[in-house]
C-alpha atoms as one frame of an Amber mdcrd trajectory, in Angstrom:
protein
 -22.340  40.844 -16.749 -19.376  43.042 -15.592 -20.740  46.305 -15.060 -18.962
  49.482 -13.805 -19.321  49.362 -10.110 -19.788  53.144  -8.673 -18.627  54.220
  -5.140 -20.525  57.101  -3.455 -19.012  58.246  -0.109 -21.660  60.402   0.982
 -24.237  61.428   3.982 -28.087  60.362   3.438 -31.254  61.894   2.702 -34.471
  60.777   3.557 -36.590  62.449   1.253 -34.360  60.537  -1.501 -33.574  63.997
  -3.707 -29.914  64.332  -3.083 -26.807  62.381  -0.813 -26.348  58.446  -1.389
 -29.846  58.561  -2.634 -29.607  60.345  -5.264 -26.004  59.046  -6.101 -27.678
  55.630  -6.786 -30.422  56.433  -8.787 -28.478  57.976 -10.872 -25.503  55.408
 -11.350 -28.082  52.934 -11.894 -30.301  55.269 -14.499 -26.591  55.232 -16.151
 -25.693  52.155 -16.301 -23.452  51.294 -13.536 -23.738  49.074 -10.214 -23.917
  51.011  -7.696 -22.150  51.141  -3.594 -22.074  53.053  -0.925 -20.199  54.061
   2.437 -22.148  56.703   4.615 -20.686  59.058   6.302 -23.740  61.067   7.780
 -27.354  60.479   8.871 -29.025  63.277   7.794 -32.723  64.556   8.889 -33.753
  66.548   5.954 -37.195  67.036   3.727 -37.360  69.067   0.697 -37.907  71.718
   2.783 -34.306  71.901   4.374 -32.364  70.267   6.832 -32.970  69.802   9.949
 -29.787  68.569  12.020 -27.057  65.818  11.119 -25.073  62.998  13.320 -21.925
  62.407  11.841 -20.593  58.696  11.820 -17.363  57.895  13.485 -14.656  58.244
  11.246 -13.021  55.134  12.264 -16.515  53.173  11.186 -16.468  55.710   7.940
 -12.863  53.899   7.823 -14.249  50.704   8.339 -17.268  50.946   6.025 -14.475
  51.563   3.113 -11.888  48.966   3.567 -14.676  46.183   4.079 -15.969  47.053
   0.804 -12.828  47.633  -1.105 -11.322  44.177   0.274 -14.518  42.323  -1.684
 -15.383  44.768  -4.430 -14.237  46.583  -7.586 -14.737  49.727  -7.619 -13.875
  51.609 -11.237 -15.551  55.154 -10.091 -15.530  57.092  -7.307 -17.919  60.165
  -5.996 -17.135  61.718  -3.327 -20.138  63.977  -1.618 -20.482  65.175   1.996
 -18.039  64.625   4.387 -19.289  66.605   7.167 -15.534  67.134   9.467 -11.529
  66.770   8.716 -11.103  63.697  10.548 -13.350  61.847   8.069 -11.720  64.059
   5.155  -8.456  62.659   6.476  -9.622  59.177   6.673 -11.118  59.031   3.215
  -7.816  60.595   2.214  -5.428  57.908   3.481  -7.855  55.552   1.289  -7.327
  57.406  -1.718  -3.441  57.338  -1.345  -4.151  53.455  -2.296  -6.005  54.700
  -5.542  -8.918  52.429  -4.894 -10.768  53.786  -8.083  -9.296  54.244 -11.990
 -11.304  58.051 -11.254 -12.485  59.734  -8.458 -14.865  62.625  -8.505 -15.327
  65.344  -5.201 -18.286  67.036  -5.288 -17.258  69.573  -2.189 -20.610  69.749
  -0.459 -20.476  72.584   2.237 -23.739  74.366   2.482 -27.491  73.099   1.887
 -30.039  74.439  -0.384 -31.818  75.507   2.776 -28.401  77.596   4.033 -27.679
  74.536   6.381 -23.841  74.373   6.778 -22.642  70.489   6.093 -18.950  71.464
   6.254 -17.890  72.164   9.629 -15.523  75.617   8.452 -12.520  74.473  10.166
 -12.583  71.560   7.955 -12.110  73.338   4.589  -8.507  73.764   4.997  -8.404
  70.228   5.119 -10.811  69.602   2.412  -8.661  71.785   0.139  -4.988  70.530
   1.291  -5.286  67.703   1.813  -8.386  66.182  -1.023  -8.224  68.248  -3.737
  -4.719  67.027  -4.880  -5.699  63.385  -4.440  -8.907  63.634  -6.860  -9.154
  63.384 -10.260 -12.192  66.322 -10.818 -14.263  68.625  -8.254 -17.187  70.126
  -8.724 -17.897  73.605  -7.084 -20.570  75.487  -7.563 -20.027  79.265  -7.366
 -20.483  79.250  -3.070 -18.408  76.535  -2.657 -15.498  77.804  -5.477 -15.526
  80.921  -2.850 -15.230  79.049   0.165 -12.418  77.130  -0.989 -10.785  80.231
  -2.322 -11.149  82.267   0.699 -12.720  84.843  -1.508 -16.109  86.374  -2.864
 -18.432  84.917  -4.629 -18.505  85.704  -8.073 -21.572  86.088 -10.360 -20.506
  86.481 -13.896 -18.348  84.459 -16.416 -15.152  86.697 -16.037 -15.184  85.877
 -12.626 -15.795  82.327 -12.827 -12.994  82.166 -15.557 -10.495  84.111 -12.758
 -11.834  81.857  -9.937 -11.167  78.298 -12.120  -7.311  79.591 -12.974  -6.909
  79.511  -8.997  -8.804  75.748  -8.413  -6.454  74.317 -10.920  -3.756  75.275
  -8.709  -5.227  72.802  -6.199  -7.035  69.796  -8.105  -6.076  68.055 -11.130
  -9.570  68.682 -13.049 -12.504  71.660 -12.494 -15.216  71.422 -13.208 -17.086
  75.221 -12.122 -20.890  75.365 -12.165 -22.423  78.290 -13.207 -25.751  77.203
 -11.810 -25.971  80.183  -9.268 -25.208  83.005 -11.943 -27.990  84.515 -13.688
 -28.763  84.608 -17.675 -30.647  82.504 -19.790 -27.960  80.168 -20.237 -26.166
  78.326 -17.971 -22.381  77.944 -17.918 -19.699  75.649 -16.801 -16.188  75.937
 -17.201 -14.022  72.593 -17.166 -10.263  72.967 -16.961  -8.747  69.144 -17.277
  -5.623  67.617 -19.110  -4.188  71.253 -19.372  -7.279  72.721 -21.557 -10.128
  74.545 -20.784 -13.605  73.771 -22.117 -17.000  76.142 -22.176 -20.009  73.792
 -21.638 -23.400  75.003 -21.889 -26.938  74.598 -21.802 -30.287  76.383 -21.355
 -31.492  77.320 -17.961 -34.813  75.445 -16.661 -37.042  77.035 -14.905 -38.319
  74.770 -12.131 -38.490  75.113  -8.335 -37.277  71.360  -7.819 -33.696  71.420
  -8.265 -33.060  69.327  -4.693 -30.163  67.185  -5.237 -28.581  68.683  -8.568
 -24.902  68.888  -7.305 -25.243  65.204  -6.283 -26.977  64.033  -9.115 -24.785
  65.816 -11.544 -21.004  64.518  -9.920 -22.754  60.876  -9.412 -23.423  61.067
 -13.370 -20.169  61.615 -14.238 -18.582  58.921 -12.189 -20.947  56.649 -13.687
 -20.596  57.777 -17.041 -16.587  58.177 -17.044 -15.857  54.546 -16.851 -17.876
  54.130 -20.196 -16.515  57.319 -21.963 -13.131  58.012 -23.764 -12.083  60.730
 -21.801 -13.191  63.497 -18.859 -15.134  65.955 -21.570 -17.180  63.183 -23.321
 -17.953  62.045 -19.678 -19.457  65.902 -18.778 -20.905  66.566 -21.579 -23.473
  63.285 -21.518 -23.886  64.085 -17.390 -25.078  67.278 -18.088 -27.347  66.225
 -20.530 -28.694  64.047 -18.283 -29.268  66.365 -15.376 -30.546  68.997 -18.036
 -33.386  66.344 -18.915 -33.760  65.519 -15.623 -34.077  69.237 -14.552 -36.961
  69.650 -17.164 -38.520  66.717 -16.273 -38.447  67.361 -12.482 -41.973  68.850
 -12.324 -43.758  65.445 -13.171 -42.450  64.486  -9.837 -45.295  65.776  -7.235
 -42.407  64.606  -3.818 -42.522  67.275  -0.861 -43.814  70.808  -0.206 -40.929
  72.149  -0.989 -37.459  72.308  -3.503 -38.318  68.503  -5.143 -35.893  66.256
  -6.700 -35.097  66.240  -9.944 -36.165  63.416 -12.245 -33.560  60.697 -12.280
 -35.646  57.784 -13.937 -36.596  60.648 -16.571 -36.152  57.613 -19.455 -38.227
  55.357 -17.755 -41.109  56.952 -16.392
């Protein structure tokens, strides 16, 4: 077998919900083998976090180039990177284009309101990433941080706010998760079109983990699709199943993980 092998450069979390966890369930619920480099040890329940020790970046460095001298990698998801010296480092990697795609989920701020970007590193994040990815992922918080502006809560907005990312990535992807409505709405500007992806909002109090589990799915899913819309479409679908499924999960006291294994168990 010669299955797509999936990178995750991420930080952990024990409670298994989002981070590397939750990047590997889901590129193996998809289909693909998958790797990992960490870049933080996290201390966080489903409750919130609770602190986090950032690795060295020269071991972050290390981590990468050991596995990329032995192993294929045909995705890449990028998740927290915690500081600009490790955005920097896993920059200089992607100047050697490692992976065929590479996928930034920008994570900056916890469920729980715990900051996981350090806000001098956001200029770097933006400057010096973006450009070097093939799609990021921002949720409505993290589209405003980026920006330098407010966040917005409506679809005009969100359509004003992905004009200005485009300037800065390649591909958007803009999660309307935060909005309000009965639907839920993304906006996807890649390969010079723009593309209005929906589906219904769930209900549920365990969405721990979606960002994570949502980017993860479409680096899995990309290497086995024609192109970036087919590859969104199916990893939404996914997390949609997994978000209704999530309450068959009894895990924690508080915001549980969705349900990655939803086809299995």
């Amino acid at each position: 077998m010669k299955p797509p092998v999936a990178l995750t450069i991420a930080g952990t979390d024990p409670s298994g919900g989002a981070g590397t966890s939750a990047d590997l369930k889901t590129f193996g619920a998809l289909g693909a083998f998958g790797t990992s480099v960490i870049t933080a040890v996290v201390a966080q329940n489903t409750q919130g976090v609770a602190g986090f020790e950032q690795l060295a970046p020269d071991f972050v460095r290390l981590q990468l180039e050991n596995l990329l001298a032995d192993v294929r990698v045909d995705a890449l998801k990028i998740g927290m990177l915690g500081d600009a010296a490790t955005i920097r480092v896993v920059a200089e990697v992607l100047r050697g284009r490692p992976a065929r795609y590479v996928v930034l989920d920008p994570v900056m701020v916890a469920k729980s309101g715990h900051r996981l970007l350090a806000p001098e590193a956001v200029a770097a994040l933006r400057d010096e990433l973006l450009p070097l990815v093939d799609l990021v992922t921002p949720n409505l918080p993290e589209a405003a941080d980026l920006l330098g502006q407010k966040e917005v809560d409506d679809e005009a907005g969100m359509a004003a706010q992905l004009a200005s990312l485009a300037h800065l990535a390649p591909g958007v992807l803009l999660k309307g998760g935060h909005a309000d409505g009965e639907e839920s709405v993304d906006l996807l500007a890649i390969d010079g079109a723009t593309h209005r992806l929906t589906a219904p909002r769930v209900t549920t109090k365990n969405t721990h983990g979606t960002g994570c589990t949502l980017s993860a799915a479409i680096a899995a899913l990309r290497p086995q699709r024609a192109d970036w819309v087919a590859a969104v479409t199916d990893a939404k679908a996914y997390l949609s199943e997994a978000l209704r499924r999530a309450d068959e999960l009894e895990i924690g006291h508080g915001h549980g993980p969705v349900h990655h294994y939803h086809a299995w168990w």
